[in-house]
C-alpha positions in Angstrom: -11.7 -12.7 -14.1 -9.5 -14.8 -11.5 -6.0 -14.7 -11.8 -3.5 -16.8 -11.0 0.3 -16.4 -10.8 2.8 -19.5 -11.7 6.1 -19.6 -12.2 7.3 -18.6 -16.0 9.2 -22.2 -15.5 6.3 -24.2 -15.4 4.1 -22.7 -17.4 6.6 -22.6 -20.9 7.6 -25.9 -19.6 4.2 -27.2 -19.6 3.1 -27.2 -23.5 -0.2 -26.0 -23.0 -1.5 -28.0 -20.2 -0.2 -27.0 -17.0 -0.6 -28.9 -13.7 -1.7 -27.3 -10.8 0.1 -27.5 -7.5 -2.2 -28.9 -4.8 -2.8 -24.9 -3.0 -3.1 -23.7 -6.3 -6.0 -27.0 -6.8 -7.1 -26.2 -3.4 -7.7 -22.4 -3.8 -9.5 -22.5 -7.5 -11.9 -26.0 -6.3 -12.6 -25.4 -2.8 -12.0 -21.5 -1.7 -13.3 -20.2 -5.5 -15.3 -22.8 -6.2 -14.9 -22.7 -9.7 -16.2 -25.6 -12.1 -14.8 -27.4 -14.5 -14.6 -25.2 -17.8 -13.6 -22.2 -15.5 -11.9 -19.6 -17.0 -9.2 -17.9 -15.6 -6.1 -15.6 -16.3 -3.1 -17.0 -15.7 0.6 -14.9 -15.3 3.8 -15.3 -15.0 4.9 -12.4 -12.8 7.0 -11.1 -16.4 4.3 -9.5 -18.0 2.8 -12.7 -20.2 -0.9 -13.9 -20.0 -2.5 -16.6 -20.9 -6.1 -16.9 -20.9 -6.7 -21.0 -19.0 -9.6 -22.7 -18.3 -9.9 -26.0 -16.0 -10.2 -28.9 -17.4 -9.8 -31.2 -14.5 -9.1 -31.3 -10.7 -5.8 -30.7 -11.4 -4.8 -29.3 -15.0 -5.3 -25.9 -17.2 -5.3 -25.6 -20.4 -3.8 -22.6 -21.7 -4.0 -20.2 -24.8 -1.8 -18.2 -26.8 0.1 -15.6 -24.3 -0.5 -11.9 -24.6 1.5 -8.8 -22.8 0.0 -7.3 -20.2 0.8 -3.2 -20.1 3.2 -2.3 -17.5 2.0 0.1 -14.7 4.1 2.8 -15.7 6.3 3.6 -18.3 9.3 4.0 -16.1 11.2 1.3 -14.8 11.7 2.8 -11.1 14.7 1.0 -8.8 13.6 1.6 -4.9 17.1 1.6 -3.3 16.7 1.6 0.5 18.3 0.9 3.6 16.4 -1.5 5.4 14.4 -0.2 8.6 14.6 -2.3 11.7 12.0 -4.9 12.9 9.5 -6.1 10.6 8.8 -2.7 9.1 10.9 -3.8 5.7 8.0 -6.2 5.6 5.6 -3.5 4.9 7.9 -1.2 3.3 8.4 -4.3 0.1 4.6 -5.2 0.6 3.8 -2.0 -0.1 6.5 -0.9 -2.9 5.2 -3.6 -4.8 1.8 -2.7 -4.5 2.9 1.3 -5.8 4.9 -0.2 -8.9 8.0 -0.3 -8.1 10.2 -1.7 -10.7 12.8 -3.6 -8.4 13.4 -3.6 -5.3 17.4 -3.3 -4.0 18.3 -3.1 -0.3 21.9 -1.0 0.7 23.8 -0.8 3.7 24.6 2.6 5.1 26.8 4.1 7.3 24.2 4.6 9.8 22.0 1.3 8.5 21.8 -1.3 11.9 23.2 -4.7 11.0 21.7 -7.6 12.5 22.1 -9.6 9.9 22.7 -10.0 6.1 18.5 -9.9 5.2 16.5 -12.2 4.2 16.1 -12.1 0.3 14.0 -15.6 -0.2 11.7 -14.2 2.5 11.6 -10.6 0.7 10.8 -12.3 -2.3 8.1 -14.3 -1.1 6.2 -11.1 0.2 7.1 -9.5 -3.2 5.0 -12.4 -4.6 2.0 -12.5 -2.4 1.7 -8.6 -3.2 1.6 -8.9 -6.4 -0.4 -11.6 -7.1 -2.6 -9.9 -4.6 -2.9 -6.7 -6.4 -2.6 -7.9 -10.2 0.8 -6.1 -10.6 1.9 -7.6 -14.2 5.3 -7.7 -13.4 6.8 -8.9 -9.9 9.8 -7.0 -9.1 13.3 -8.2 -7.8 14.2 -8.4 -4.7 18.3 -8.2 -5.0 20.7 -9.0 -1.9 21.8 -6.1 0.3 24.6 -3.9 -1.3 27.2 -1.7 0.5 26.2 2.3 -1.0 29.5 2.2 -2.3 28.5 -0.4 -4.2 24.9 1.0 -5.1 26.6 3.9 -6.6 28.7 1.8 -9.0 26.2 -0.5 -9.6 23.6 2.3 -11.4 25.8 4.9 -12.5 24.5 4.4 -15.8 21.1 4.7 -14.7 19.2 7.4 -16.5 17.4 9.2 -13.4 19.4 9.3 -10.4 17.8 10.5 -6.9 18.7 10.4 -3.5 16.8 11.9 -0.5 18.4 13.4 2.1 15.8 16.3 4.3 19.0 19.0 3.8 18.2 19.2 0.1 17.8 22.5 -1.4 14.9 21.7 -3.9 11.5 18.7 -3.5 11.7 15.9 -5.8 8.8 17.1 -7.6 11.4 20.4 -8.4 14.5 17.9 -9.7 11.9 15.5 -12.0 13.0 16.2 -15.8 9.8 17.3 -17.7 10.6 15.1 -20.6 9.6 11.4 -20.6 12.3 8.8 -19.0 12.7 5.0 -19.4 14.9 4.4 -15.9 15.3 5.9 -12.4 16.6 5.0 -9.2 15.7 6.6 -5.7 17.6 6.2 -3.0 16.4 6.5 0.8 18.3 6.1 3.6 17.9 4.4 7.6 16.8 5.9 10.4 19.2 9.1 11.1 19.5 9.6 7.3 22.9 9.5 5.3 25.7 11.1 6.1 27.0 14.3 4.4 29.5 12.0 3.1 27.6 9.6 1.3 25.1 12.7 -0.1 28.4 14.1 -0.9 29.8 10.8 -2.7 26.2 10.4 -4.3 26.3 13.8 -5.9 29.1 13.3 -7.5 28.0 10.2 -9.0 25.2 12.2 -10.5 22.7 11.4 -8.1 20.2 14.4 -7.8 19.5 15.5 -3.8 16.1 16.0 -3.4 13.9 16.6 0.4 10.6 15.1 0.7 8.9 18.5 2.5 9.8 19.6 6.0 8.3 16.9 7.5 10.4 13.5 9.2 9.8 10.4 7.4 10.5 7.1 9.2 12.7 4.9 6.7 9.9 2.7 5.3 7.7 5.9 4.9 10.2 7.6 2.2 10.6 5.1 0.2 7.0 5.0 -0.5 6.4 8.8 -0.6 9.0 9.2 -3.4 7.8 6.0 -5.6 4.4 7.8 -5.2 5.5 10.7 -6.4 7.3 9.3 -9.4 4.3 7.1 -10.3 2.1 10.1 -10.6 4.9 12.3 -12.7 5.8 9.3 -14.9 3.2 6.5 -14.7 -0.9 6.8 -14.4 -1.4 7.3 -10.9 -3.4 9.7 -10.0 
């Protein structure tokens, strides 16, 4: 079935008969080609679902909302420092695509700086992937924190990772057999963290973990570890 994604705004705001944007128009009529009496899935990027159908040019009708299933049962923060160029736009494109449960950039001591990011941008290509790929929930995109800041922020966190190649054990070796609701990863830029900020990390109860001998470019990690979580915790795989 086609899906659509429209803000959770419009669509409670709507009372049952939502209005269609003109690309939303333009891409069910002319690039679908769907009829009137169409019908088509429509979400809100917050896990609802409401099954529509067209009953004009330029309005849905919608029915009562279900809950979509989440991905996984673990709600998985990616905490990364963003890699130079426009890698970050694959690394969130991606992330999205694998899961991931929000998305928060950090600064690090070794992170390059141009410039504060671009969170309406990241949130855009959060959107795109998901509606893309049917992810029932879009994650957030949060604005870059210092790691200072990062380890305050989810010290309560249930799971706490962060990778660093001079760990003693894999992240498959620190992953708690039992079931889990939360976890954050933590990767870091090119050059990796310091020993400092392992050190600081550690004894905020992060877990160190290594990702295998290998060197991972800072988009790869990210990705590598979220994999690995979705297989342990979610249904991948």
């Amino acid at each position: 079935m086609t899906r659509v994604l429209v803000p959770a705004d419009r669509i409670y705001a709507c009372g049952g008969r939502l209005r269609l944007e003109p690309d939303e128009a333009h891409y069910l009529h002319r690039v679908l080609r769907l009829g009137i009496g169409a019908t088509i899935e429509v979400r809100d990027g917050r896990g609802g679902a409401w099954r529509a159908s067209l009953v004009d040019e330029h309005h849905l009708s919608l029915d009562e909302r279900t809950t979509l299933p989440p991905l996984t049962g673990v709600g998985v923060v990616l905490a990364f420092a963003p890699p130079r160029g426009g890698r970050i736009d694959i690394l969130l494109e991606k992330a999205t695509e694998m899961g991931a449960g929000a998305l928060q950039p950090v600064w690090a001591a070794r992170s390059v700086r141009k410039d504060s990011g671009n969170p309406g941008r990241w949130s855009r290509i959060v959107t795109a992937a998901a509606k893309q790929c049917g992810i029932p929930v879009v994650p957030d995109v949060a604005k870059p924190i210092e790691f200072a800041e990062c380890l305050q922020a989810y010290a309560k966190t249930e799971l706490r990772l962060i990778a660093t190649p001079h760990a003693d054990q894999s992240l498959r070796a620190v992953l708690p057999t039992g079931a889990i609701e939360q976890a954050i990863v933590l990767t870091g830029p090119e050059g990796g963290f310091t020993d400092a900020e392992v050190e600081a990390a550690h004894s905020a109860g992060f877990l160190p973990f290594h990702l295998g001998p290998q060197v991972l470019r800072a988009e790869t990690a990210p990705l590598v570890a979220l994999t690995i979580l979705r297989h342990r915790f979610g249904d991948l795989g």
